[in-house]
N, C-alpha and C positions, 0 to 999 in steps of 0.2 A: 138671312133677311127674308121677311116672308113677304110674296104679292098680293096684294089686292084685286079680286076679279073690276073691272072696271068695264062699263060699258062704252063700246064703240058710238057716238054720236055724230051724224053728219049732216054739219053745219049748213052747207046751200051745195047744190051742182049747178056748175054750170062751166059755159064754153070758154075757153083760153082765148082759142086762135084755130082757124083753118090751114088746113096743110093740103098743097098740090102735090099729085104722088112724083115721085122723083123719080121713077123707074133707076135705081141704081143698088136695089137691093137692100136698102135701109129703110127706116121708118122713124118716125117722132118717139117711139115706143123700140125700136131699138136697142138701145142701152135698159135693157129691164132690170137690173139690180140696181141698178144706180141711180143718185135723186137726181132728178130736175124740179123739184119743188122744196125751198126750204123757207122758213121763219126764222127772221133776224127779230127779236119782241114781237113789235104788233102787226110788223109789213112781213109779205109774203112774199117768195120772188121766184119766179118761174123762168127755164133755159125752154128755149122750142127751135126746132128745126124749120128752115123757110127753103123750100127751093127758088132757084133763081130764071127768073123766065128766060126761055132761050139755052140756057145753059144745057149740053149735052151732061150724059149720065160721065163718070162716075161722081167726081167731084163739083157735085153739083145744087148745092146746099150753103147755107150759111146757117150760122147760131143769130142768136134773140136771145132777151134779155127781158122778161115784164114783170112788173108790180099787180096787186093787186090795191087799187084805190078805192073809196067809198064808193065811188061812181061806179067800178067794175075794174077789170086787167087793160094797163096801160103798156104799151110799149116803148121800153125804154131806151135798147140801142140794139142795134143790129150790126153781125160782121160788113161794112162798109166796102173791104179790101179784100177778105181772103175767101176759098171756098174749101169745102169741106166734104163729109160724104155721109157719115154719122151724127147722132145728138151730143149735146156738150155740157154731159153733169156737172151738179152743183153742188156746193157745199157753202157750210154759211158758221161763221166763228162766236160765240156770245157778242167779241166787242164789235161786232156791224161790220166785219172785212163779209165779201161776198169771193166766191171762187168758182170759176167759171174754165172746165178741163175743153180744150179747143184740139185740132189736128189739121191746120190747114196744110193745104197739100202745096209742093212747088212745083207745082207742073204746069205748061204755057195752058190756058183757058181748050175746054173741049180736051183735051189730055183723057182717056182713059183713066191709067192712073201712072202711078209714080209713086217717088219721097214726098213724103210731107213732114211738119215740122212743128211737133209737138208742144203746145204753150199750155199756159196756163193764166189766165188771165184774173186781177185781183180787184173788185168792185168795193166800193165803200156805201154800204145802207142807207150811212145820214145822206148821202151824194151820188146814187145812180146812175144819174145824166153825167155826169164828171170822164172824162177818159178812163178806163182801169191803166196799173198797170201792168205792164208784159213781164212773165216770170219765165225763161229759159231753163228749164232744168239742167245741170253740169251732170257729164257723165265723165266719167273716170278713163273712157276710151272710145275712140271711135263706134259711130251705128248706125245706122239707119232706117227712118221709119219708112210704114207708105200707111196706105187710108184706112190700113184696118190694125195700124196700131195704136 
């Protein structure tokens, strides 16, 4: 198959969202190989890291969820309940499932660190706002994580 050089074109820049540094060794830009931006057709949908005010380091962070609408980047739903340490790549399906990889951690609040407990969370494109649901990976044998797995 042969490629066509194609030119790189870029469409607008501009700001997502603000991030307070977390002091916990991580950043929004963290996860570098990995997307926190994908296109489901025409919507755009963005994972971003929020630290939590108050909250000591390590796990001290939650994930975000935004669209990009006509108007600009909306946000859509924020971890509510769990806290976290790293960003939480994205991945996105032709048919509009969204996938959102999470690690919140089970350690009492202020906890350095600890296990935490690896999810994966399944957004729907036509339905952003809608709860996802929770996908628990099965392993085959006992393991355990902590914040940097």
């Amino acid at each position: 198959m042969e490629r066509q050089n194609q030119a790189v074109v870029v469409e607008c820049e501009e700001e997502l969202y603000r991030y307070a540094p977390a002091n916990n060794g991580a950043s929004p830009l963290w996860c570098m190989g990995d997307t926190c931006l994908v296109r489901v057709g025409d919507d755009l949908f963005a994972s971003g890291l929020e630290t939590i005010p108050g909250a000591k380091p390590r796990n001290n962070c939650r994930w975000t969820l935004s669209r990009r609408a006509t108007t600009g980047w909306e946000l859509i739903r924020r971890d509510e309940t769990g806290r976290t340490r790293e960003p939480c790549p994205l991945v996105a399906f032709p048919d509009g499932r969204i996938f959102l990889s999470a690690n919140p951690t089970l350690t009492p609040l202020d906890t350095c660190d600890g296990p935490a407990q690896p999810e994966i969370l399944q957004f729907a494109a036509a339905d952003p706002h809608a709860p996802p649901q929770r996908l628990l990976p099965p392993w085959s044998e006992p393991v355990t994580f902590n914040d940097h797995s």
